[in-house]
C-alpha positions, -999 to +999 in steps of 0.1 A: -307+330-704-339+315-707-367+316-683-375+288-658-413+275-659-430+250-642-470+253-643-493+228-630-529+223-650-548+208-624-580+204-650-611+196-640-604+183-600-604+191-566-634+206-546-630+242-534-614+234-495-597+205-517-579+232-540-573+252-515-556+233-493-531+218-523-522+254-535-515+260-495-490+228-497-479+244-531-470+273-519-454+267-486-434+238-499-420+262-527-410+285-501-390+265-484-374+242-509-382+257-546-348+269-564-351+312-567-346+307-605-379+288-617-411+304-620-438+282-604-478+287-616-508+267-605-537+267-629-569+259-613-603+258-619-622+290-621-639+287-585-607+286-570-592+312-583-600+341-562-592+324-529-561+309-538-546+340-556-557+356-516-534+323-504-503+335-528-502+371-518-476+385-498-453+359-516-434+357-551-424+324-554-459+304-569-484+325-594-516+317-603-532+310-640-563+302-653-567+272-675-591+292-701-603+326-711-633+336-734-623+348-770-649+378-763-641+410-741-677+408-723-715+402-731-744+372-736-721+339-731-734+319-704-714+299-687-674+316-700-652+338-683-633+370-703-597+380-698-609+410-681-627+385-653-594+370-647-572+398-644-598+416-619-588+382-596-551+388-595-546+361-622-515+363-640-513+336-661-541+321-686-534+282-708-549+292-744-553+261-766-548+230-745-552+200-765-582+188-743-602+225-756-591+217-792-605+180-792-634+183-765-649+214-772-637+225-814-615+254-807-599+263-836-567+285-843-593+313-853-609+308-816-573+305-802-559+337-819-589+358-806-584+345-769-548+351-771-553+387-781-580+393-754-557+376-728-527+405-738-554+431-741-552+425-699-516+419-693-524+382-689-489+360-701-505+335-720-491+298-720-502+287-755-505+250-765-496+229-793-489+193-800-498+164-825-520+134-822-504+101-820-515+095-858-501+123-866-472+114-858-471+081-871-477+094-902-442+120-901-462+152-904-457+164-868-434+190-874-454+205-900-484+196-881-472+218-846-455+245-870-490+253-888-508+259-850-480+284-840-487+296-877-524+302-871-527+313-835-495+332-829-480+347-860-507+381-860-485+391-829-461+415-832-424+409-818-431+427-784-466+405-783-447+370-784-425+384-763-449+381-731-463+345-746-455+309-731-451+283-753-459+243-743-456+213-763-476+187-760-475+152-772-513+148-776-508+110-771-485+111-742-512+130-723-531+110-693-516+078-710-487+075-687-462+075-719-434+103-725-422+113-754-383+107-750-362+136-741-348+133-775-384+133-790-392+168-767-357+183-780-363+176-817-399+190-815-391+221-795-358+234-814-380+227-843-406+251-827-379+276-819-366+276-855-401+283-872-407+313-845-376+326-859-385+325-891-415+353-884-400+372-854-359+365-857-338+343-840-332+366-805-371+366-807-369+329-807-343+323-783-359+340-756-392+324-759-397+297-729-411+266-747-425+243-722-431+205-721-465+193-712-465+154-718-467+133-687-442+149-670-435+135-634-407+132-608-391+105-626-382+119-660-385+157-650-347+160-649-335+142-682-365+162-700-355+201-689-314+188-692-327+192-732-312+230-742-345+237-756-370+225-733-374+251-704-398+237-680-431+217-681-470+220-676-473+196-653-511+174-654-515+148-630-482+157-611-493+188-599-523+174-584-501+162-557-477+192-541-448+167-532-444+153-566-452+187-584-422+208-561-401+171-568-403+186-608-398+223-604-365+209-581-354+188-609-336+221-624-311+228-595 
């Protein structure tokens, strides 16, 4: 069986004492009401991260990721933050490749392969992302499209490698638009992803790789989305920027 996932990518918002007081919400609300058999991360921006992995210890239920990592161990690059930086926080988790670092800031599957090694190099569990612009997919080369970024970024890793890796899809133009890909759209998309992992590492390999759904996820449509047999959680945007409606989605499993 599977794992469980729910992360929230709360992106570029709240102020310190802001962050800190949602991951408090997080965190006790998940104590008291999360199901034992999902894995609940919050992803926040670098500042936070030291304090609010100090607000998750002593508990088990809600980890803590970082929403970035260098693609270099250490050295002259003002302004980025290595692997190594996030692991001496506590951080267990690091998103590699969200569509926002592609199309914002260039990062290429080169880029992305190098921060994914550097991010196993430090026992972080990277959450890797993929997904296809909306003309993409009007076109019908999203498959291939999705299949040639796991191709690029991942397939260097050995079998034990992808073993520790995340994987979420995500509709580039269903993100911060407010639309969803159905749940039939997510399924097709991420048994096609499983199928092209198996055809580098096997098909156990495959199976047991958590594939995530990042696409304007909310209360609402959380439930019908992880009832698909491959979808196995979400990363969670604008949701998790409010702990009520982000525990609402990590319930919608039980």
């Amino acid at each position: 069986m599977r794992r469980k996932i729910v992360a929230g990518n709360w992106k570029m918002n709240k102020t310190l004492p802001e962050g800190k007081q949602l991951a408090s919400e997080v965190i006790n609300i998940v104590a008291d009401e999360g199901p034992a058999d999902v894995e609940v991360i919050i992803n926040p921006p670098f500042i936070h991260l030291a304090p609010v992995v100090q607000l998750a210890a002593g508990q088990d239920k809600v980890k803590i990721g970082a929403q970035n990592c260098s693609e270099y161990e250490a050295g002259a690059y003002t302004g980025e933050v290595s692997a190594a930086m996030l692991r001496s926080v506590g951080v267990d988790y690091v998103i590699i490749g969200h569509s926002e670092r592609r199309q914002y800031f260039g990062e290429t599957s080169e880029q992305l392969a190098k921060k994914i090694n550097r991010a196993l190099e430090q026992e972080l569990q990277p959450i890797f992302c993929c997904g296809e612009p909306l003309e993409v997919r009007e076109e019908g080369a999203h498959f291939d499209y999705v299949c040639t970024q796991l191709t690029e970024s991942l397939f260097h890793l050995t079998r034990e490698q992808l073993a520790r890796v995340i994987i979420a899809y995500e509709p580039i133009w269903a993100i911060g638009t407010g639309q969803t890909a159905s749940a039939q759209q997510a399924q097709e998309m991420h048994a096609r992803i499983r199928a092209h992992l198996a055809t580098q590492y096997g098909e156990e390999a495959a199976n047991k790789t958590p594939i995530l759904y990042g696409g304007s996820c909310k209360p609402s449509n959380a439930r019908e989305l992880f009832a698909n047999p491959d979808v196995d959680g979400g990363l969670i945007g604008g949701a998790s920027l409010n702990a009520r409606d982000f525990v609402e989605i990590v319930k919608s499993f039980s």
